[in-house]
C-alpha positions in Angstrom: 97.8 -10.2 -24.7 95.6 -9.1 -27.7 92.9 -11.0 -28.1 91.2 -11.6 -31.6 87.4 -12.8 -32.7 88.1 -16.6 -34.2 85.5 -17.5 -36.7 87.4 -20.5 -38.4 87.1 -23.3 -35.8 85.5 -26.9 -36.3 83.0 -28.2 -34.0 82.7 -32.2 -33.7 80.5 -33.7 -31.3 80.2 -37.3 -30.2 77.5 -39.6 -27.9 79.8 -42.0 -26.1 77.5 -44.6 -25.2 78.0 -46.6 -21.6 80.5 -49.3 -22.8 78.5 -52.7 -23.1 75.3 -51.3 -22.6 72.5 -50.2 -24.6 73.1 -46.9 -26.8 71.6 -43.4 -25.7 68.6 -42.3 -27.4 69.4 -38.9 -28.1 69.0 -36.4 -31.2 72.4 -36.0 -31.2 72.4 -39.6 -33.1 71.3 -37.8 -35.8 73.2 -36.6 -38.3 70.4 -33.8 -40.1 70.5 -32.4 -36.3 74.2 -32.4 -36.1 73.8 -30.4 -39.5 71.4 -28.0 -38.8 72.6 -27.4 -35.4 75.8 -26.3 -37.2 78.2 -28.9 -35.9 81.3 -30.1 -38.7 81.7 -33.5 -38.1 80.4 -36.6 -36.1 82.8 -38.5 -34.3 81.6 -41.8 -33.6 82.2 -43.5 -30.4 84.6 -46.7 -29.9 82.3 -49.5 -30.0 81.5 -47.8 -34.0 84.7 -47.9 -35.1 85.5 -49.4 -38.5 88.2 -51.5 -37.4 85.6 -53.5 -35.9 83.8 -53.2 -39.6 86.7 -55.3 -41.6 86.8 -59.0 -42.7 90.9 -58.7 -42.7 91.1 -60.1 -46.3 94.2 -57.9 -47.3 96.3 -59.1 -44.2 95.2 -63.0 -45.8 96.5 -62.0 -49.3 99.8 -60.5 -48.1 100.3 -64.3 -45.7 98.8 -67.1 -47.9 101.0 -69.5 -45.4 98.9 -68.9 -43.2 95.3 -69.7 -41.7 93.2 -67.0 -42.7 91.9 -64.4 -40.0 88.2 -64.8 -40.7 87.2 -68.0 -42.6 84.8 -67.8 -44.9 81.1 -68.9 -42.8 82.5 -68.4 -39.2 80.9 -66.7 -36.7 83.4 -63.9 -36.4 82.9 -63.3 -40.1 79.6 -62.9 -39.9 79.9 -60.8 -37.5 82.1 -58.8 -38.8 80.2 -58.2 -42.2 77.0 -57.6 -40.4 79.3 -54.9 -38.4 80.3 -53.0 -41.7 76.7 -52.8 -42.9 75.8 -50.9 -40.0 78.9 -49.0 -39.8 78.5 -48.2 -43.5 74.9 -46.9 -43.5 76.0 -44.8 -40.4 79.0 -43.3 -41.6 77.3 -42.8 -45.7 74.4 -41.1 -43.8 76.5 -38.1 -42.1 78.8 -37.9 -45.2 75.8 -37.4 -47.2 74.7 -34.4 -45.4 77.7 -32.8 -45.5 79.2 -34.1 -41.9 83.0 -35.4 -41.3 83.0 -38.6 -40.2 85.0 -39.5 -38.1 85.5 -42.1 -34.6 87.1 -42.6 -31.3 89.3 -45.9 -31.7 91.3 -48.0 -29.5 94.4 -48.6 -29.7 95.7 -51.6 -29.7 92.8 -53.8 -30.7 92.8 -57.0 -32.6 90.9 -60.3 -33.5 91.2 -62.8 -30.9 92.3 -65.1 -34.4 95.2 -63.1 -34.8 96.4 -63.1 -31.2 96.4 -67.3 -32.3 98.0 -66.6 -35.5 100.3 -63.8 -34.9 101.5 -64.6 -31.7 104.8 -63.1 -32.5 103.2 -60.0 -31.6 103.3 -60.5 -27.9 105.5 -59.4 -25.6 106.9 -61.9 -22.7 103.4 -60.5 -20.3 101.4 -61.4 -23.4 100.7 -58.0 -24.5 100.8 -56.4 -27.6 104.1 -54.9 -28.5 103.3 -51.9 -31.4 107.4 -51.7 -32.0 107.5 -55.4 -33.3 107.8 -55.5 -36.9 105.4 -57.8 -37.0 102.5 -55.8 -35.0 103.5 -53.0 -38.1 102.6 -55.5 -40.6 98.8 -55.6 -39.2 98.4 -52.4 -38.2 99.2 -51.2 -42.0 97.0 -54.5 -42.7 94.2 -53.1 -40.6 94.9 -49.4 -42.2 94.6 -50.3 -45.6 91.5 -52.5 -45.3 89.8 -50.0 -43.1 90.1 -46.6 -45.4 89.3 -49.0 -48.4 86.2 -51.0 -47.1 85.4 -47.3 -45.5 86.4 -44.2 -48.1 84.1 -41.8 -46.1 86.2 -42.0 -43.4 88.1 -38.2 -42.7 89.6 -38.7 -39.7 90.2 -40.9 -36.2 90.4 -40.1 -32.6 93.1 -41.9 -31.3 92.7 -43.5 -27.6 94.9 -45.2 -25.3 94.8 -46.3 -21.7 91.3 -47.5 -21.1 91.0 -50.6 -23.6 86.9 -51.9 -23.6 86.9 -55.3 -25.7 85.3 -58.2 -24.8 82.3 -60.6 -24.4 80.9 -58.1 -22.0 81.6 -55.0 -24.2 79.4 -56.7 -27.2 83.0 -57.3 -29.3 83.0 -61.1 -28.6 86.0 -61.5 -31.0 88.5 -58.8 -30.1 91.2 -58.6 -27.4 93.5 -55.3 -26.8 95.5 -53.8 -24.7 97.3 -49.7 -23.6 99.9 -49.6 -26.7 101.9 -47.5 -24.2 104.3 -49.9 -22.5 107.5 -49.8 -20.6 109.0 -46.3 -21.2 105.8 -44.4 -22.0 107.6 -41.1 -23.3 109.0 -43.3 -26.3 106.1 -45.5 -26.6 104.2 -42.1 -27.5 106.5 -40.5 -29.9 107.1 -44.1 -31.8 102.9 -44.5 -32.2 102.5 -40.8 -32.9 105.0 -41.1 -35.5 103.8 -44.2 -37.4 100.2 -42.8 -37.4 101.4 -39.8 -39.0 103.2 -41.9 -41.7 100.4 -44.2 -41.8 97.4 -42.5 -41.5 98.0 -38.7 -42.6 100.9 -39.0 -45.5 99.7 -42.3 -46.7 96.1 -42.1 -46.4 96.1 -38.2 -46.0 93.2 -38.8 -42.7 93.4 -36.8 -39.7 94.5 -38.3 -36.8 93.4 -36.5 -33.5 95.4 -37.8 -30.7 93.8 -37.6 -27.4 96.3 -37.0 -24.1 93.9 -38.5 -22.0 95.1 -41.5 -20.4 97.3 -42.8 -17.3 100.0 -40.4 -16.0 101.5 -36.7 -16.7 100.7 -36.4 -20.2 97.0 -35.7 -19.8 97.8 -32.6 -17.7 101.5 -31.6 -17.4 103.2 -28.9 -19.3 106.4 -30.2 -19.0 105.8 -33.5 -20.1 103.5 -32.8 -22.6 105.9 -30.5 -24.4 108.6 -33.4 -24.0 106.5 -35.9 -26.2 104.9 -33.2 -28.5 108.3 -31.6 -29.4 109.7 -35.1 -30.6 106.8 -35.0 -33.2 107.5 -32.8 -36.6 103.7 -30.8 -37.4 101.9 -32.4 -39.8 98.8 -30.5 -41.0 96.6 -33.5 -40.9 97.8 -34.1 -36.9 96.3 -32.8 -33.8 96.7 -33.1 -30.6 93.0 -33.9 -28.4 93.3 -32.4 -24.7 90.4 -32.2 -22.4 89.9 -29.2 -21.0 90.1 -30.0 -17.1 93.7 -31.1 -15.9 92.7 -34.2 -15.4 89.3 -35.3 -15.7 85.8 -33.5 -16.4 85.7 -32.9 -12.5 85.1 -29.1 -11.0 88.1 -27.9 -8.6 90.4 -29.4 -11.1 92.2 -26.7 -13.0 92.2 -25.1 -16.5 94.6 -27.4 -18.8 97.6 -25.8 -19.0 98.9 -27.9 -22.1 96.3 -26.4 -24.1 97.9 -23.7 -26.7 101.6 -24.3 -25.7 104.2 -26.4 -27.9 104.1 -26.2 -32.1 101.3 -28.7 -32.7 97.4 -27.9 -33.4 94.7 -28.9 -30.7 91.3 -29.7 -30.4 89.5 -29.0 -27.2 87.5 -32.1 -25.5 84.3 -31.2 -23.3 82.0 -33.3 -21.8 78.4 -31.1 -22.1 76.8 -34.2 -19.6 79.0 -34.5 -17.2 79.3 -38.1 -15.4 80.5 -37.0 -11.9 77.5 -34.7 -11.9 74.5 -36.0 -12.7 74.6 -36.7 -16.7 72.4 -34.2 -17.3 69.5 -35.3 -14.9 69.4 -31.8 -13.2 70.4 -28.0 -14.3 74.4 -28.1 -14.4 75.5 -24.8 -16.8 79.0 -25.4 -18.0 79.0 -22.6 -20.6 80.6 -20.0 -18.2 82.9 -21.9 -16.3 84.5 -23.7 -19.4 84.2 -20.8 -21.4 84.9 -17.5 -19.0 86.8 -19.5 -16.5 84.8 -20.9 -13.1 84.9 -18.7 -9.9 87.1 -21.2 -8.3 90.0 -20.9 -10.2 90.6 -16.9 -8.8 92.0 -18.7 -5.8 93.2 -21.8 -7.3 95.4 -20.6 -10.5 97.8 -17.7 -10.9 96.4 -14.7 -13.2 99.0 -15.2 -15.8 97.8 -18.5 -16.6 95.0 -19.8 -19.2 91.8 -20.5 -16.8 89.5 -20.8 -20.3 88.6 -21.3 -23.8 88.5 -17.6 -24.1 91.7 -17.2 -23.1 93.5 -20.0 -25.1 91.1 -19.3 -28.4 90.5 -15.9 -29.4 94.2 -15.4 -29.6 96.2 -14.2 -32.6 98.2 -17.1 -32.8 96.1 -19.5 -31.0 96.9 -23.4 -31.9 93.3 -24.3 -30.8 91.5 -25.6 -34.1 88.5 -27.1 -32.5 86.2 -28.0 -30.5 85.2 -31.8 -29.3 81.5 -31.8 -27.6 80.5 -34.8 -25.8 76.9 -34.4 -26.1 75.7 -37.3 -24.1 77.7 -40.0 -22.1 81.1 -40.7 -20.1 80.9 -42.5 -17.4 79.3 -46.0 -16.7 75.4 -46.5 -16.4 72.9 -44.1 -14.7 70.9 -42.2 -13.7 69.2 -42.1 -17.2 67.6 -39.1 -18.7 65.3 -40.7 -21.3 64.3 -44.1 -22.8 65.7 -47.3 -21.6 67.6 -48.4 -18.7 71.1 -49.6 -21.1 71.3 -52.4 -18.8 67.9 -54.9 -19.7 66.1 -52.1 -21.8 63.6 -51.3 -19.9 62.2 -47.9 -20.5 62.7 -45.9 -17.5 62.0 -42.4 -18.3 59.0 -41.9 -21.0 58.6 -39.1 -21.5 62.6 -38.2 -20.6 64.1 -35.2 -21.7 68.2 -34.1 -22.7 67.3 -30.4 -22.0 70.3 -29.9 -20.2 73.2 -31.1 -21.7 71.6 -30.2 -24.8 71.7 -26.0 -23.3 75.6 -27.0 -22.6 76.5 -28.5 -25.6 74.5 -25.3 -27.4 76.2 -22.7 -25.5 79.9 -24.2 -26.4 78.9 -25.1 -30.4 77.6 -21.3 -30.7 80.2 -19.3 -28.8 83.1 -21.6 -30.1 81.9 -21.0 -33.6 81.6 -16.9 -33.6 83.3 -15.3 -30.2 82.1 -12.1 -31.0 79.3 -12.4 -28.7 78.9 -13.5 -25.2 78.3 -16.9 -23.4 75.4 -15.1 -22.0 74.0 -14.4 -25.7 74.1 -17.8 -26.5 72.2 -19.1 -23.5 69.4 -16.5 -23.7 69.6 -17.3 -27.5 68.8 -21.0 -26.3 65.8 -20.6 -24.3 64.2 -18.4 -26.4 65.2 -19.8 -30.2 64.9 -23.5 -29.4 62.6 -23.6 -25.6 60.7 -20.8 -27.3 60.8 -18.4 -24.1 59.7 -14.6 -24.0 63.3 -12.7 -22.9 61.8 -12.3 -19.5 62.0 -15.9 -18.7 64.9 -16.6 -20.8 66.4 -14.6 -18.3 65.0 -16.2 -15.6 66.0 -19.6 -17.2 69.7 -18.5 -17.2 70.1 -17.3 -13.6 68.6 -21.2 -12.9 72.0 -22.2 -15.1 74.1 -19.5 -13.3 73.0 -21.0 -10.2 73.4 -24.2 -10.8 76.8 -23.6 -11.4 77.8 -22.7 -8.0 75.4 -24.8 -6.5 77.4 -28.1 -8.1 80.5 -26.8 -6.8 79.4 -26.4 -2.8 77.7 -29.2 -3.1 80.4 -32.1 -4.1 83.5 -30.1 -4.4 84.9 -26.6 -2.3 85.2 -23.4 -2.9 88.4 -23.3 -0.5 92.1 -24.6 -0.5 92.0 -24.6 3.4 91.3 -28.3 2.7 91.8 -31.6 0.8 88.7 -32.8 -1.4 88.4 -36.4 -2.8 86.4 -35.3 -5.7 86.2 -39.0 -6.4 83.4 -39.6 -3.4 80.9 -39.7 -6.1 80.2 -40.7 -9.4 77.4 -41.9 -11.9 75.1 -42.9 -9.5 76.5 -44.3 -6.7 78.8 -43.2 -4.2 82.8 -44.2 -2.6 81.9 -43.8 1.7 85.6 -44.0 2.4 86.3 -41.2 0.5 83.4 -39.6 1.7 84.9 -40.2 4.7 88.5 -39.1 4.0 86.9 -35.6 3.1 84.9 -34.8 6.4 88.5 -35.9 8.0 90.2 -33.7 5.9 88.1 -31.1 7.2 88.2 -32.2 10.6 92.3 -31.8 10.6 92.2 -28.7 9.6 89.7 -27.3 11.6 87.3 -26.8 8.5 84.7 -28.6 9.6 82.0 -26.3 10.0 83.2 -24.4 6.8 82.9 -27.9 4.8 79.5 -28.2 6.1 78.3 -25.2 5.7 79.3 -25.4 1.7 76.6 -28.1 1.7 74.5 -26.4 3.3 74.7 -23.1 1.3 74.2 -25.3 -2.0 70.8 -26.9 -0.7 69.9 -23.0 -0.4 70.6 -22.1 -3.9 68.9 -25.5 -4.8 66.1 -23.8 -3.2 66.7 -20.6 -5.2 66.5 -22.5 -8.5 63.5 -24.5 -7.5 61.7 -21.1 -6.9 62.8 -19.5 -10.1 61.7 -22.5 -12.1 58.3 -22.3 -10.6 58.2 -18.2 -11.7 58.9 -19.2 -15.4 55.3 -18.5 -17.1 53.0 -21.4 -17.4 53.2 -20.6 -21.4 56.6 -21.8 -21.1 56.7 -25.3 -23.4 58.9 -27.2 -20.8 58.2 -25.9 -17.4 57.3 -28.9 -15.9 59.8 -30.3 -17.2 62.3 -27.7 -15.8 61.2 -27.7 -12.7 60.8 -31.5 -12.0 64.5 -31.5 -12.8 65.4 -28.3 -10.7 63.7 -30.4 -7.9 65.5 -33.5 -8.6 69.0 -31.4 -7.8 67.3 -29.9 -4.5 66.9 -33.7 -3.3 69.8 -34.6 -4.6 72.4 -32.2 -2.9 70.1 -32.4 0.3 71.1 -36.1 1.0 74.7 -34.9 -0.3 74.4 -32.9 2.6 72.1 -34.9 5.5 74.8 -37.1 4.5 78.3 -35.1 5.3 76.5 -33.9 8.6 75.5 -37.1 9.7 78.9 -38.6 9.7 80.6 -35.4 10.5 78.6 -35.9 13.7 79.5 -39.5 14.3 82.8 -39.3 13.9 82.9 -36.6 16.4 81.3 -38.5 18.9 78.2 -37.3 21.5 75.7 -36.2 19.0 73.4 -39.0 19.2 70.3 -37.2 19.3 71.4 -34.8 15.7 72.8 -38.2 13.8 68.9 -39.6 14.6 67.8 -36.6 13.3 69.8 -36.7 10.2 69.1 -40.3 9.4 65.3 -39.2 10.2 65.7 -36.1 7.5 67.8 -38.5 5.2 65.0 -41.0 4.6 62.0 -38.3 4.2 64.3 -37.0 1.6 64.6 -40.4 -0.2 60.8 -40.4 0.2 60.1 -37.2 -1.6 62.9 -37.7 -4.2 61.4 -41.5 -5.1 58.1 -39.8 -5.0 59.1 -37.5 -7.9 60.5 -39.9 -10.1 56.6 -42.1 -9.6 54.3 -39.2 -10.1 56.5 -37.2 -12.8 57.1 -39.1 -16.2 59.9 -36.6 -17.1 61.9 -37.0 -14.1 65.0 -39.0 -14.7 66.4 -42.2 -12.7 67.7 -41.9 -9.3 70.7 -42.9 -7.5 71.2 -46.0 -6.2 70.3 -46.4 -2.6 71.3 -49.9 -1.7 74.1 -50.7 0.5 75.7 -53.2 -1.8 78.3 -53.0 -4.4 77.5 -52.3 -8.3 78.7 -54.0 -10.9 79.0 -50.5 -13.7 81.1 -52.9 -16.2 84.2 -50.4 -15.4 84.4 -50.4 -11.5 82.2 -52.3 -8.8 83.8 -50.9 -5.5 81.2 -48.4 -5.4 77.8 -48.8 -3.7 74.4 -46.6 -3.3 73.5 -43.7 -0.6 72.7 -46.6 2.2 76.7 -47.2 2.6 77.0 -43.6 4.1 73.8 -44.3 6.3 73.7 -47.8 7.6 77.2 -47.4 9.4 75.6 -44.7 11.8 72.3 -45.8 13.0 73.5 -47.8 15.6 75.8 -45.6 18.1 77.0 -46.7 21.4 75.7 -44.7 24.1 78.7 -42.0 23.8 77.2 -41.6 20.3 80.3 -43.2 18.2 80.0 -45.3 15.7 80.1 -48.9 16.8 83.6 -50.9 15.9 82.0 -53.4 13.7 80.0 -50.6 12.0 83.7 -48.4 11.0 84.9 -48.4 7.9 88.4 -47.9 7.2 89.1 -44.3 5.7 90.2 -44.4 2.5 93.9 -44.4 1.9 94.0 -44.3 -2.1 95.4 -40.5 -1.9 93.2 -38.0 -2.9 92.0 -37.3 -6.1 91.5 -34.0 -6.5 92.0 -30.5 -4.8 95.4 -30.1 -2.5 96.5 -27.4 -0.6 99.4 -27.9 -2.7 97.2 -28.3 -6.2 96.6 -31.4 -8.0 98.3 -34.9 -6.3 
C-alpha cells in the first residue's frame, strides 16, 4: 500500500494519577512544558473533570418543585465551588499558552443529592439508566452548566466501564455507575449518539470516545465496526482506541480496529507502562509501538496493521491523533519520584521520570513529522535533552533496544508453543496462581526448559544493559542515574526468574537441594536490590515483598514476591511442596497469549 509522510496530526498527553491517591509530581503537569515540548492539548485526568467543578444551579432553575441539588452553605457546595477554582485556574493556565484543554470523564456520574432527588433515574438494580427521559434532563443539565461555568473547555474523553467515585476516591459526594447496561451494542450507539447531539452540534466540543472498557469492543473488528457503523461522522467525533488489543500488555497484538470503519481515531499509549515497572527501569516502547515489536512476526499475519506506521502514514489514514500517557495507569507503586501517593511520604528524593519521559519523546516527535526514523528521535533525545555526545547517545539507545526484548523474556514469551497469563504481575506486586498457571502451561506442553530459559536469557541482557550503562562517559549528566535504574531491572527480572525456577522445580518434585539454592539466590537478590534503593537517592521504590494481600484501591487479591517463596521452603523429603503449603492453580482463564491468539 503507498505509504505517505503525515505532518497534520495532534498530540495530547495526559498524567492519570493513581485513583484516590496523591497526584504525580511530574513536568508533565505543566502546561509551558506541554507547550514547548510541542504537545496540542492537555487532557486532564478523571478526578479533574469539570463535572465535578459545577454547583448544578441550572438543573434547580429548570425544577423549582424541587429541593435544590446543592443548598446554599452545605458541605457539598462548598466543595464543589472550592472544586471549580482549582479546575478553573488549571484549565485557564493551558488555554493561556495556547494548549487544548481537554479531560477524561466518567460516565455516568452524579451527586449523591440527585440519586435522593431524582430517583426516577434508576433502574429496578439501582443503577442509572442513560435512556430514561429523565437521566436526559440532567445530563443536558450537567452539559449546559459545565461548558458555561467552563468556556475553555475544547473537548472530553469519554470513559465507561471502570467508574472511580467515592469516599475513597476523594469525590465524597458522587455515586456512578458503567452507562452500558443490558444490551451493550445499543447502549453504545444510543450514548454515542446523544453526545454527538449534545456535546458536538450543540456545544460544537469534541467528544473522544474511548473503546476501552469490558468486552469485544476494545479489541474486535467485527464488533467494533457493528457499533461505529450505526453512528453518522461527525467532524467534532472520534473514536479513542488503545493501541494493544486489549490492554497496554506485550504479547497482546496490534489493534486491529484501528484505521477500519468511516469514523476518525485517536491513538491511546501508555509511555509508563503499569504492568512493567511505571517507568522505574529502561523499558523503550518507541520501536515496538511505532515499527511493530519482534513478536508479532509470529503472532499476526503480514497483511495485517502490527503499528502506528502502518495505520498512520497512509493516504487515507483515519488516524488523527495521538493520546500519550505520560505518567500513570495502574494502582500505586513502585514510585519514580516524590511522595509515596498513599501517606505522602517522600520516597525517592532525588527521583527521576527519565524513562517514560524518552517514551513519551520518541512517540510526540515521530507522530508529529514521520519523515524521520524512531531511531532519530531517540538519539535526538539523549543528546538534545540528556545532553549526550552521539557516541553515547548511541550507546544510550541500544540500553532502550535492549530493554525492549529484555521486558518481553522476562514476563511475557517470545513463543506460541505455550499459554502466558500476562496477568501474573502488575504494579508492584504479584498473582502466584497465575504464576503458577504459566510454569504449568509450560510444563503440559513440554516447554518447560524453553520458558525458563526466556528468563534466564532476559537476566543476560539485563547484564548487557548494566554494562553499557556503566561505559556511558562520566561527562554524561545522568549516568548515575541511568545506571542505578539499569540495575534496578537486572534485580528485578533476576527474582522474576529465581522465582519461575524455584517453583518449576517444586512442582516437579526431587529437586530439593536446587529449590534451597534458589530460595538462597532469591534472598541475596532482595538483599542487593534493597541495598540499592538505601545507598542510591535516585533509585525508585521496590516491589512489595510481603506475603500478604494489598489493598491498591482497585484490586487487593494480589500480594508481594514472598507469596511465590514461602510455599516452597519447606518440602517433604521427595522435594514436593507440602499439601498445606499448595496453592490452588489459578482457574480465571488466561489473560493473554493462546496458542489460539487472544482468549
Amino acid at each position: 500500500m503507498e505509504r505517505t509522510t503525515r505532518e497534520d496530526i495532534l498530540v495530547y498527553d495526559m498524567v492519570h494519577n493513581n485513583p484516590g491517591l496523591a497526584p504525580y509530581e511530574t513536568q508533565y503537569n505543566s502546561p509551558e512544558f506541554l507547550k514547548k515540548r510541542g504537545y496540542d492539548g492537555q487532557v486532564f485526568d478523571i478526578f479533574q473533570c469539570a463535572q465535578f467543578g459545577i454547583t448544578w444551579d441550572y438543573l434547580d432553575s429548570k425544577n423549582p418543585e424541587r429541593e435544590k441539588v446543592y443548598l446554599e452553605g452545605s458541605k457539598e457546595r462548598i466543595w464543589a465551588l472550592e472544586k471549580q477554582q482549582e479546575l478553573k485556574k488549571k484549565y485557564q493556565a493551558a488555554k493561556k499558552i495556547g494548549l487544548n484543554v481537554m479531560f477524561m470523564m466518567d460516565i455516568i456520574v452524579l451527586p449523591l443529592r440527585i440519586k435522593e432527588i431524582y430517583s426516577e433515574i434508576l433502574n429496578e438494580s439501582g443503577k442509572i439508566d442513560i435512556k430514561k427521559a429523565e437521566t436526559k434532563e440532567i445530563l443536558d443539565s450537567l452539559f449546559n452548566e459545565m461548558f458555561h461555568v467552563f468556556p475553555e473547555i475544547d473537548g472530553i474523553y469519554i470513559r465507561f466501564g471502570e467508574t472511580y467515585v467515592g469516599e475513597k476516591f476523594n469525590t465524597p459526594y458522587h455515586f456512578g455507575n458503567n452507562p452500558i447496561l443490558d444490551s451493550a451494542e445499543e447502549y453504545h450507539i444510543f450514548l454515542i449518539q446523544y453526545l454527538q447531539e449534545k456535546v458536538c452540534n450543540e456545544y460544537k466540543r469534541n467528544i473522544y470516545y474511548r473503546s476501552w472498557g469490558f468486552g469485544a469492543f476494545q479489541f474486535d473488528p467485527a464488533y467494533y465496526l457493528k457499533i461505529s457503523n450505526s453512528i453518522e461522522v461527525n467532524p467534532r467525533f472520534y473514536f479513542c482506541i488503545k493501541h494493544t488489543a486489549g490492554d497496554f500488555h506485550r504479547t497482546f497484538p496490534f489493534n486491529q480496529c484501528l484505521n477500519i470503519g468511516k469514523h476518525k481515531q485517536v491513538i491511546e499509549i501508555q509511555a509508563a507502562r503499569e504492568y512493567e515497572g511505571k517507568g522505574a527501569y529502561p523499558n523503550y516502547i518507541g520501536d515496538g509501538v511505532i515499527n511493530g515489536y519482534e513478536e508479532f512476526k509470529w503472532m499476526m499475519k503480514e497483511n495485517e496493521a502490527q503499528c502506528l506506521k502502518d495505520v498512520i502514514n497512509l493516504p487515507d489514514s483515519l488516524i488523527a491523533g495521538v493520546w500519550t500517557w505520560s505518567r500513570g495507569g495502574g494502582w500505586d507503586g513502585p514510585y519514580i519520584n516524590g511522595k509515596n501517593g498513599r501517606n505522602g511520604e517522600v520516597v525517592v528524593a532525588a527521583g527521576c521520570e527519565l524513562w517514560p519521559d524518552a517514551n513519551a519523546y520518541v512517540i510526540l516527535k515521530w507522530t508529529k513529522d514521520t519523515s524521520h526514523s524512531e531511531k532519530y528521535y531517540a538519539l535526538q533525545y539523549a543528546e538534545m535533552e540528556l545532553h549526550m555526545s552521539h557516541k553515547d547517545a548511541e550507546i544510550f539507545y541500544e540500553i532502550l533496544l535492549l530493554s525492549e526484548k529484555a521486558v518481553l523474556l522476562g514476563r511475557g514469551t517470545n513463543t506460541v508453543k505455550y499459554d502466558w497469563d500476562v496477568f501474573w504481575t502488575r504494579d508492584q506486586n504479584i498473582e502466584y496462581s497465575r504464576m503458577l498457571s504459566n510454569i504449568e502451561s509450560a510444563r503440559k506442553t513440554e516447554c518447560l526448559d524453553l520458558m525458563l530459559n526466556e528468563r534466564k536469557r532476559s537476566v543476560d541482557l539485563w547484564k548487557n544493559i548494566v554494562c553499557l550503562a556503566e561505559s556511558l562517559s562520566e561527562s554524561v549528566e545522568k549516568k548515575a542515574y541511568i545506571l542505578t535504574t539499569c540495575k534496578y531491572g537486572f534485580y528485578l527480572y533476576s527474582l522474576y526468574e529465581v522465582m519461575y525456577r524455584g517453583n518449576a522445580l517444586a512442582l516437579e518434585g526431587g529437586h530439593k537441594k536446587e529449590v534451597a539454592s534458589a530460595i538462597e539466590e532469591y534472598e541475596e537478590l532482595w538483599e542487593k536490590w534493597k541495598q540499592l534503593y538505601e545507598t542510591e537517592e535516585g533509585c525508585p521504590t521496590l516491589y512489595e515483598k510481603d506475603d500478604k494481600f494489598l489493598d491498591l484501591m482497585g484490586y487487593d487479591w494480589n500480594k508481594g514476591f514472598d507469596s511465590a517463596i514461602n510455599p516452597i521452603r519447606k518440602l517433604d523429603i521427595e522435594g514436593n511442596i507440602l499439601p498445606e503449603n499448595r496453592i490452588e492453580i489459578s482457574k480465571e482463564g488466561t489473560w493473554g497469549l493462546t496458542g489460539k491468539g487472544l482468549n
